[in-house]
C-alpha positions in Angstrom: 23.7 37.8 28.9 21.6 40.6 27.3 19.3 42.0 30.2 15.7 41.7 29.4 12.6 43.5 30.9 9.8 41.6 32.5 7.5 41.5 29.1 10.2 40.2 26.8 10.7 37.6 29.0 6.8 36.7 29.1 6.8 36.6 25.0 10.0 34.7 24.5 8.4 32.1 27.1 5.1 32.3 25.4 6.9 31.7 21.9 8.8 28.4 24.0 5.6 26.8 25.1 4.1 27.5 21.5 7.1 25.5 19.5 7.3 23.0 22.2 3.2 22.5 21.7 3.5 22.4 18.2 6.5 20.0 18.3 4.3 17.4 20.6 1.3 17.7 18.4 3.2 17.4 15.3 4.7 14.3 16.8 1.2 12.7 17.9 0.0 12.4 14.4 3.0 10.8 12.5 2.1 7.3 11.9 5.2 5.3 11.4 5.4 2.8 8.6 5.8 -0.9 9.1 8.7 -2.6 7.5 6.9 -5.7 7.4 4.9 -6.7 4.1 1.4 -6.2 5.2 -0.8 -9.6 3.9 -4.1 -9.3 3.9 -6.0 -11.6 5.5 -9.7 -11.5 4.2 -9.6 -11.9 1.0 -11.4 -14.8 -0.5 -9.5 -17.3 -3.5 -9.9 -15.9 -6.7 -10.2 -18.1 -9.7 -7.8 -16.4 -12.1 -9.5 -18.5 -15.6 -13.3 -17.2 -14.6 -12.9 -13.8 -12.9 -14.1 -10.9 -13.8 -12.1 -7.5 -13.9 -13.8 -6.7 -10.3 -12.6 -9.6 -8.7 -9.4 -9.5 -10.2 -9.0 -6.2 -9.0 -9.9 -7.4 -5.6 -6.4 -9.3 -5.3 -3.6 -7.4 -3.8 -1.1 -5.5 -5.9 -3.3 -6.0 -8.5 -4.6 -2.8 -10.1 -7.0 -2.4 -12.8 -4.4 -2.3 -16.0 -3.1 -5.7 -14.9 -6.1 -7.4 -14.4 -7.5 -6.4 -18.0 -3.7 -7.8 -19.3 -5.0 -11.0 -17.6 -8.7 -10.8 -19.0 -7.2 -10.0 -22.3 -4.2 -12.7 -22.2 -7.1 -15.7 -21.6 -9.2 -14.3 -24.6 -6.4 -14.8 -26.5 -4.1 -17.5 -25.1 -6.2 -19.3 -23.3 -6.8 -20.6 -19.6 -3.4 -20.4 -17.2 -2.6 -23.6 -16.3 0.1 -22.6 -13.5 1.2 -20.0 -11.4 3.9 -19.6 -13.7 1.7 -18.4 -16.5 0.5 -15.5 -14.4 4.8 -14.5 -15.1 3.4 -13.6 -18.9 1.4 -10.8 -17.8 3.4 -7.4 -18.1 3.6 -5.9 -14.3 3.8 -9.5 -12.5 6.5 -10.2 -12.0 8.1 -12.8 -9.4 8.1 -10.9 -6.0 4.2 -10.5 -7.1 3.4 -13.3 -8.0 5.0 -14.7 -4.6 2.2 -11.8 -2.8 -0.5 -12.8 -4.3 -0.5 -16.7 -4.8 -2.1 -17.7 -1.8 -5.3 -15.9 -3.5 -5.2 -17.3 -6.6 -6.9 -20.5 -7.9 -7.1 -22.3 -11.1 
């Protein structure tokens, strides 16, 4: 062992408590992910043959380019009949469709 005066020894402690402080804080503040899907719960229905791009964009996992696909796909095709038809849309596809069907009406 390498023989160390009184003040090294104070500093290397000092540098210790420092990255053992830092480690703890660092520690506090990550927020670990959930692996569950997270649903939310508050949403109200939204009727997907009368809504407008806010309230399409209110849905979850649905972003604003999607919902103007859907706005633009009832102009020109029509009303959606079914769930199903939602599956037309570029960027639905059928793990989306199963997140947000319980907030979609017709």
């Amino acid at each position: 062992m390498i023989p160390l005066t009184y003040r090294e020894r104070k500093i290397l402690l000092l540098i210790g408590v420092l990255l053992l402080l830092g480690g703890i804080l660092r520690l506090s503040k990550i927020s670990y992910p959930s692996f569950e899907e997270e649903k939310p719960t508050s949403l109200k229905k939204v009727n997907i043959n009368t809504a407008t791009l806010e309230e399409l964009t209110t849905l979850p996992y649905i972003g604003e380019k999607i919902a103007l696909r859907i706005i633009n796909h009832r102009k020109l095709q029509g009303e959606f009949k079914s769930l199903e038809d939602l599956l037309k849309i570029k960027g639905i596809g059928h793990k989306k469709l199963e997140l947000i069907k319980d907030y979609v009406i017709f």
